[in-house]
C-alpha positions in Angstrom: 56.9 -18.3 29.2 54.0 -19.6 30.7 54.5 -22.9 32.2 50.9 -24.1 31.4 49.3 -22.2 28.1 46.3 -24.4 28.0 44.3 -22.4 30.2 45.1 -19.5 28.6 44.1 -20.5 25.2 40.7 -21.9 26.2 40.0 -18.4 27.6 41.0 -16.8 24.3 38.8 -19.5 22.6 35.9 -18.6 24.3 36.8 -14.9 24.2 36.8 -15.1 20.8 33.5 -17.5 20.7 31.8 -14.8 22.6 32.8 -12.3 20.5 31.5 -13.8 17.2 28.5 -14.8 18.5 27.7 -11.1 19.9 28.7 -9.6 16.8 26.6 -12.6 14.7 23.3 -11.8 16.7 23.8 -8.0 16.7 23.3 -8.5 12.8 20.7 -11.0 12.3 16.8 -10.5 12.2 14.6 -11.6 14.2 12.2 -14.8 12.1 9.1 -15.4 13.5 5.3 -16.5 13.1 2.1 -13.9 12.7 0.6 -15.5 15.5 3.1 -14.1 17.7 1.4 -10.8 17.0 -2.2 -11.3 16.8 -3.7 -10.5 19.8 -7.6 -10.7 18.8 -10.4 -10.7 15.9 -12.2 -7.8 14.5 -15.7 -8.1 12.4 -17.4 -5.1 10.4 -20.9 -5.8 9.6 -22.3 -5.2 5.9 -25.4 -3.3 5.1 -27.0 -4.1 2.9 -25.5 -2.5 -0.2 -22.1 -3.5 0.6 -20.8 -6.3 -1.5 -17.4 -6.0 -0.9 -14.8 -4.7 1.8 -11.8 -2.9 0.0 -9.6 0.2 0.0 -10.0 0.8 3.5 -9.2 4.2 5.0 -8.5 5.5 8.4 -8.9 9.0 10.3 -6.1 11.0 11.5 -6.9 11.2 15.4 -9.6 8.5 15.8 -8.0 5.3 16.7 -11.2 3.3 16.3 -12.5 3.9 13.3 -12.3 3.0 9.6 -14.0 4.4 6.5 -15.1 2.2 3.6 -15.5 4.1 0.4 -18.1 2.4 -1.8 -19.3 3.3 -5.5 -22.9 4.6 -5.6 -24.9 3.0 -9.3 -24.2 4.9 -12.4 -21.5 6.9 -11.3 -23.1 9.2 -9.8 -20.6 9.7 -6.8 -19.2 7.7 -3.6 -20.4 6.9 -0.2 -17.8 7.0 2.9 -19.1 4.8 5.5 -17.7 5.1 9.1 -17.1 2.0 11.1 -16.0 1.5 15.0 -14.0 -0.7 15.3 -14.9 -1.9 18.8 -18.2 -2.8 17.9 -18.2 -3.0 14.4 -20.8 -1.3 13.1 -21.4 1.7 10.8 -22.3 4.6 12.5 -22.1 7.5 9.8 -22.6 7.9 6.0 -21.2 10.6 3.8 -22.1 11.4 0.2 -19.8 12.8 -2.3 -21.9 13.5 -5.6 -20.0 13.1 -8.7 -22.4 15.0 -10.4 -25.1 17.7 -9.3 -24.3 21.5 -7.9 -22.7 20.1 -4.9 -20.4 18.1 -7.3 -16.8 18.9 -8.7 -15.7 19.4 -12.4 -15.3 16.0 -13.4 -16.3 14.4 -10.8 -16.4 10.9 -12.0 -13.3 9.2 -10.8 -12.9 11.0 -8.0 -10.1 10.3 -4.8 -11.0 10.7 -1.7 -9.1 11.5 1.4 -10.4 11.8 5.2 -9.1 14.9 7.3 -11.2 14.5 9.9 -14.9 14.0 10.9 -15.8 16.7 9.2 -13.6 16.9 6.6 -13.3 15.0 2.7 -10.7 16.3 0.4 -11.5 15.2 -2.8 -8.9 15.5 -6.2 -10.3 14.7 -9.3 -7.8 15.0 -12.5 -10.1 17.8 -14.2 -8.1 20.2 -12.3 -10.1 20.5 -9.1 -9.9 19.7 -5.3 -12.7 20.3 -3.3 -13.7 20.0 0.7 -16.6 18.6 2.2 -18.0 18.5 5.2 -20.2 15.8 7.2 -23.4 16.6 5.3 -21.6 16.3 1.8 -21.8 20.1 1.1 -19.0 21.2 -0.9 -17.5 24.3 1.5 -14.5 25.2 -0.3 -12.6 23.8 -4.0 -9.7 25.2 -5.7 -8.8 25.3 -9.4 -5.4 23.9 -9.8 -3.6 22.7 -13.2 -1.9 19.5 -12.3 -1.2 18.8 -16.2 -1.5 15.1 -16.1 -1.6 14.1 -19.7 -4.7 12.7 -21.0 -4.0 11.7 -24.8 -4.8 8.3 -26.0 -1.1 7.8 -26.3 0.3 9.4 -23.1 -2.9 9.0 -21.2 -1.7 8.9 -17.0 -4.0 8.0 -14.5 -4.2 9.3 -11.1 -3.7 6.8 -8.4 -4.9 7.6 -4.9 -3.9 4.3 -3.0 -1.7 2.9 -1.1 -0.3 5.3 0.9 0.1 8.0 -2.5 -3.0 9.8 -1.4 -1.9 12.0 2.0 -2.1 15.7 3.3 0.6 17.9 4.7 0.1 21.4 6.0 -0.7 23.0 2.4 0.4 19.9 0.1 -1.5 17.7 -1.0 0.2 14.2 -2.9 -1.4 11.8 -5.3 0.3 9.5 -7.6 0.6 9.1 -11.2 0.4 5.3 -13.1 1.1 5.9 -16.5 0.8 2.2 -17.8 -1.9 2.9 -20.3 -4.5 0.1 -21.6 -5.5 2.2 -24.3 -2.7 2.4 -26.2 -2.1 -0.4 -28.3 -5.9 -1.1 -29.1 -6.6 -3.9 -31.4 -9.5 -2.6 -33.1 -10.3 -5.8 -34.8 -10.3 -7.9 -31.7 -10.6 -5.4 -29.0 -8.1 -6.6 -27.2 -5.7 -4.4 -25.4 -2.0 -4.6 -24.6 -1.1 -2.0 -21.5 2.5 -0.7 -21.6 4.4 2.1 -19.6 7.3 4.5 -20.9 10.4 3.3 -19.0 11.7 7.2 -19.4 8.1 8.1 -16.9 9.6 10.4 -14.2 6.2 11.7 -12.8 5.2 9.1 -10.5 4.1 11.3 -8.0 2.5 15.0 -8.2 2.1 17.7 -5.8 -0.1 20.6 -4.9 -0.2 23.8 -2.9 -4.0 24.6 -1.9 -2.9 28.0 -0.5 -0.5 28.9 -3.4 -1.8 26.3 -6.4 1.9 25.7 -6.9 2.5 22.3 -8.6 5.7 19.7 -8.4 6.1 16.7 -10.3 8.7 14.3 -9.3 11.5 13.4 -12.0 13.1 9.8 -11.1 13.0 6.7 -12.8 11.9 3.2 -12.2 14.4 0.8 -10.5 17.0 -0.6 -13.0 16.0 -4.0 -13.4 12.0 -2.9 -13.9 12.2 -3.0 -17.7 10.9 -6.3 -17.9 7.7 -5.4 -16.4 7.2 -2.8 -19.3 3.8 -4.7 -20.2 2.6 -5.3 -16.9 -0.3 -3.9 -15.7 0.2 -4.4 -12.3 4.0 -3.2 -11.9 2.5 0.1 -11.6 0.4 0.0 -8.3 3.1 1.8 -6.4 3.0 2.3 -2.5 4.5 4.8 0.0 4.3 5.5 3.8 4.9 9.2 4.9 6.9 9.9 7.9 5.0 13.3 9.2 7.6 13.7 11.9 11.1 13.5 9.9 8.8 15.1 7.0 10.4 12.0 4.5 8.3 10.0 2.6 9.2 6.5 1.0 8.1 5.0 -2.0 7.9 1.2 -2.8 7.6 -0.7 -5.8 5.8 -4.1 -6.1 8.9 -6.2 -7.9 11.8 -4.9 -6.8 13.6 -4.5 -3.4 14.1 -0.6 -3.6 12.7 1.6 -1.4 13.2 5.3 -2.7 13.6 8.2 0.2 11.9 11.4 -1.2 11.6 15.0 0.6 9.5 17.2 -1.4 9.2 14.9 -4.5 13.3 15.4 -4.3 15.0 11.5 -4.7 17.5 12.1 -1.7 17.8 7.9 -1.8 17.8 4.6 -3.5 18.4 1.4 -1.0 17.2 -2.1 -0.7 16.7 -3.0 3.1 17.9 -5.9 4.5 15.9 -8.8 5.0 16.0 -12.6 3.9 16.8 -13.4 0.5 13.6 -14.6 -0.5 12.2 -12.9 -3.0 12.2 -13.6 -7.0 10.1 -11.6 -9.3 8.9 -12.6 -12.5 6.6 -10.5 -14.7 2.0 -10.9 -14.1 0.3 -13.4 -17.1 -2.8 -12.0 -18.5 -5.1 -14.6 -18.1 -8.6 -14.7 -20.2 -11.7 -16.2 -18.8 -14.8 -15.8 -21.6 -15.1 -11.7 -21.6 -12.5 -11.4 -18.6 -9.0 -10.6 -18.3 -7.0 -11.0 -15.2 -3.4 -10.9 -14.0 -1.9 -13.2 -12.1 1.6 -13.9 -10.9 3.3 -16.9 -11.7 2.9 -19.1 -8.6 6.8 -18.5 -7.9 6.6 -15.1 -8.1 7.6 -12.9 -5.1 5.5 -9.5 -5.1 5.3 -6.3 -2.5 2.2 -6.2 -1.5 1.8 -2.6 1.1 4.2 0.1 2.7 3.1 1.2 6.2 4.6 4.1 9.1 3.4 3.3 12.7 4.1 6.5 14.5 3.8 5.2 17.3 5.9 2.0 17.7 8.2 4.0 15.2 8.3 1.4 12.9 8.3 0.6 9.3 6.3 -2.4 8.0 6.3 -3.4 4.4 3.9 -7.1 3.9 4.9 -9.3 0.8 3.7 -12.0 -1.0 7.0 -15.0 -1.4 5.1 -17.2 -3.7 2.4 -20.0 -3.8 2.7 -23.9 -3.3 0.6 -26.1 -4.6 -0.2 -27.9 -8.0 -3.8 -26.2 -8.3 -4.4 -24.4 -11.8 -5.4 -21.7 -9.7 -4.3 -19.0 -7.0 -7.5 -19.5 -5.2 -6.8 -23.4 -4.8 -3.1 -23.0 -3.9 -1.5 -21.8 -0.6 -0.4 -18.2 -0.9 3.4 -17.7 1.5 3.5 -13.7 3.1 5.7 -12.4 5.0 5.3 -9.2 7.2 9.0 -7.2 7.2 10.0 -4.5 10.1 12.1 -1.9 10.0 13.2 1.0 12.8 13.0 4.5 11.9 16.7 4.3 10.1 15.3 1.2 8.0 17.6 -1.4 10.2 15.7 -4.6 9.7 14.1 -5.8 13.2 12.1 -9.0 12.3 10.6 -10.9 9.5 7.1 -12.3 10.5 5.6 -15.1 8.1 2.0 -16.8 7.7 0.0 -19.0 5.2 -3.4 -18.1 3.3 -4.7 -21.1 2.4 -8.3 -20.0 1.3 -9.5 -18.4 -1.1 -8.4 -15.0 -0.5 -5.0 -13.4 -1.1 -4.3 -10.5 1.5 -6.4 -7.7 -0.1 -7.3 -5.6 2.8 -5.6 -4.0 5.1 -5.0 -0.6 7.3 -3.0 0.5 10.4 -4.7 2.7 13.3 -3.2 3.4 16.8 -0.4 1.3 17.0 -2.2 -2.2 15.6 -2.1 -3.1 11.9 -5.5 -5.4 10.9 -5.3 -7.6 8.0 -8.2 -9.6 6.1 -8.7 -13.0 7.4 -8.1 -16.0 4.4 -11.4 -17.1 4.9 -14.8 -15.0 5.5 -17.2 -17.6 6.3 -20.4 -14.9 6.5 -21.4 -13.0 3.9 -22.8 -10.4 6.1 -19.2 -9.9 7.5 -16.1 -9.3 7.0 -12.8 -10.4 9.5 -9.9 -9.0 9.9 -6.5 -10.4 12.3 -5.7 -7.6 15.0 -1.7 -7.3 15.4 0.0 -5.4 18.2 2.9 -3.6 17.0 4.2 -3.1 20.1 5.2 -7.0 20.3 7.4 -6.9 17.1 10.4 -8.0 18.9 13.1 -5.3 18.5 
């Protein structure tokens, strides 16, 4: 027996302390502020005949530039405008016609996707792909039957952002939204009710330029989506593409669920870890004279983007938690985001949050070379646009 146990139990105590506490901050995530990240300010400068900044794109291979696509008048095609980021200006304009002999089948609604300086791949849904090159010459197009329906009643649109639109080797992905406006039309009134088939399983499409061989995918929306069966907006899907594991990962904007696919094959369904801060309540149709909009709820929680850094080997999926404020509106209100990262294996590394108080909700945003830029609240010159520069390499791990 020992003669004194006191000792001996403290230093089982704090064995035991030690222990818990190891084991507690093995598991939790790192919270933090955006500012922690941002390491500087980047400005593009508008031409004249830009009015807005959005849908930015980047370029395989160029770190330093970004490519705003902007509609030319009367449909008549789309105008990719190359920026450098280091001095941000535009140095290089390309023209994709939508109509003309240099133009596609169809032309008019056209996606576009950057290979390279001197190479546009462009899908349209009437059947064709095409390549251009610098000039806006179309040097190559194949004739490829996707079979997207396009019936008043079944009518799916193609959907080219958000990480849908991407190339590898022969394959080409784009997605598929099949929440139709169309369908319910109240001729009387004109007003329209959009709805989406909760049996869709095509979300996603893909296509084989060498072989024209075509793969739908054939999963179904997360289990608790049915109540955003007349939402508009629960639609605008996102994915990131791991090129090196050859996965690719598909987001939804009200749910937690994160689907792993390999060659439109569902190998997964999980919900990463991360706070539990998230509620999601169906988008309100809001009319303003001749307008409709959709707007959240100001306690509703919404994804907003699904990124793959290569190299910091990270995942990075921004959200919106909800707005505060008693404004009628979201542009009066304070918008709550939250950046979440992941490793590789989707272990949750750090939650990193920050306020929009302007006017702007986090519309833009693109990742190049290791840094993720995201629009600034407020843009305080109209012959500007700002973005926040963050250094993924500083997301603590």
């Amino acid at each position: 027996m020992l003669k004194n146990p006191l000792p001996f139990i403290l230093l089982f105590v704090v064995s035991i302390t030690l222990f818990s506490c190891g084991e507690k901050a093995s598991d939790e995530i790192y919270s933090g502020k955006l500012e922690e990240l941002i390491v500087g300010t980047i400005v593009l400068e508008k031409d004249n005949d830009t009015k807005y900044i959005y849908d930015l794109r980047t370029v395989p291979g160029e770190e330093d530039w970004v490519i705003l696509p902007i509609s030319l008048p009367g449909n008549k095609g789309t105008v990719l405008k190359f920026y450098n980021l280091n001095s941000g200006k535009k140095f290089q304009e390309i023209k994709i016609p939508s109509e003309g002999p240099e133009s596609l089948k169809g032309g008019m609604g056209a996606f576009n996707l950057v290979l390279n300086s001197n190479e546009i791949l462009v899908v349209v849904r009437a059947n064709e792909v095409g390549l251009y090159d610098s000039l806006g010459n179309l040097s190559q197009n194949w004739d490829i039957l996707l079979d997207v329906p396009s019936a008043r009643d079944e009518y799916v649109q193609l959907e080219g952002r958000k990480g849908l639109l991407f190339k590898d080797g022969d394959w080409v992905q784009i997605g598929q939204n099949p929440s139709n406006l169309f369908k319910n039309l109240n001729p009387k009134t004109s007003e329209t009710r959009s709805e989406f088939p909760l049996d869709f399983k095509n979300w996603l499409v893909q296509m084989n330029l060498k072989t024209k061989e075509v793969r739908h995918s054939d999963f179904e929306i997360p289990g608790e989506y049915g109540s955003f069966q007349n939402d508009m907006t629960s639609t605008y899907l996102m994915g990131a593409f791991d090129s090196d594991r050859k996965e690719y990962f598909l987001g939804w904007p009200y749910s937690d669920s994160i689907y792993k696919l390999s060659s439109l094959k569902l190998l997964e369904k999980f919900k990463p870890k991360g706070s539990d801060l998230f509620k999601y309540f169906p988008s309100e149709e809001k009319r303003n004279g001749r307008f409709m909009s959709w707007d959240l709820p100001k306690e509703s929680s919404a994804h907003i983007f699904l990124l793959y850094d290569p190299i910091n080997n990270l995942f990075v999926r921004a959200s919106k938690i909800n707005e505060s404020g008693e404004a009628e509106t979201k542009f009066e209100r304070t918008k709550h985001y939250v950046l979440s990262f992941y490793s590789s294996d989707w272990e949750a590394i750090g939650e990193y949050f920050f306020d929009f108080g302007g006017a702007l909700d986090l519309e833009n945003w693109f990742l190049t070379g290791g840094r993720l830029f995201i629009n600034k609240p407020e843009q305080p010159n109209e012959d500007q646009y700002e973005f926040y520069k963050i250094d993924l390499s500083k997301v603590k791990k």
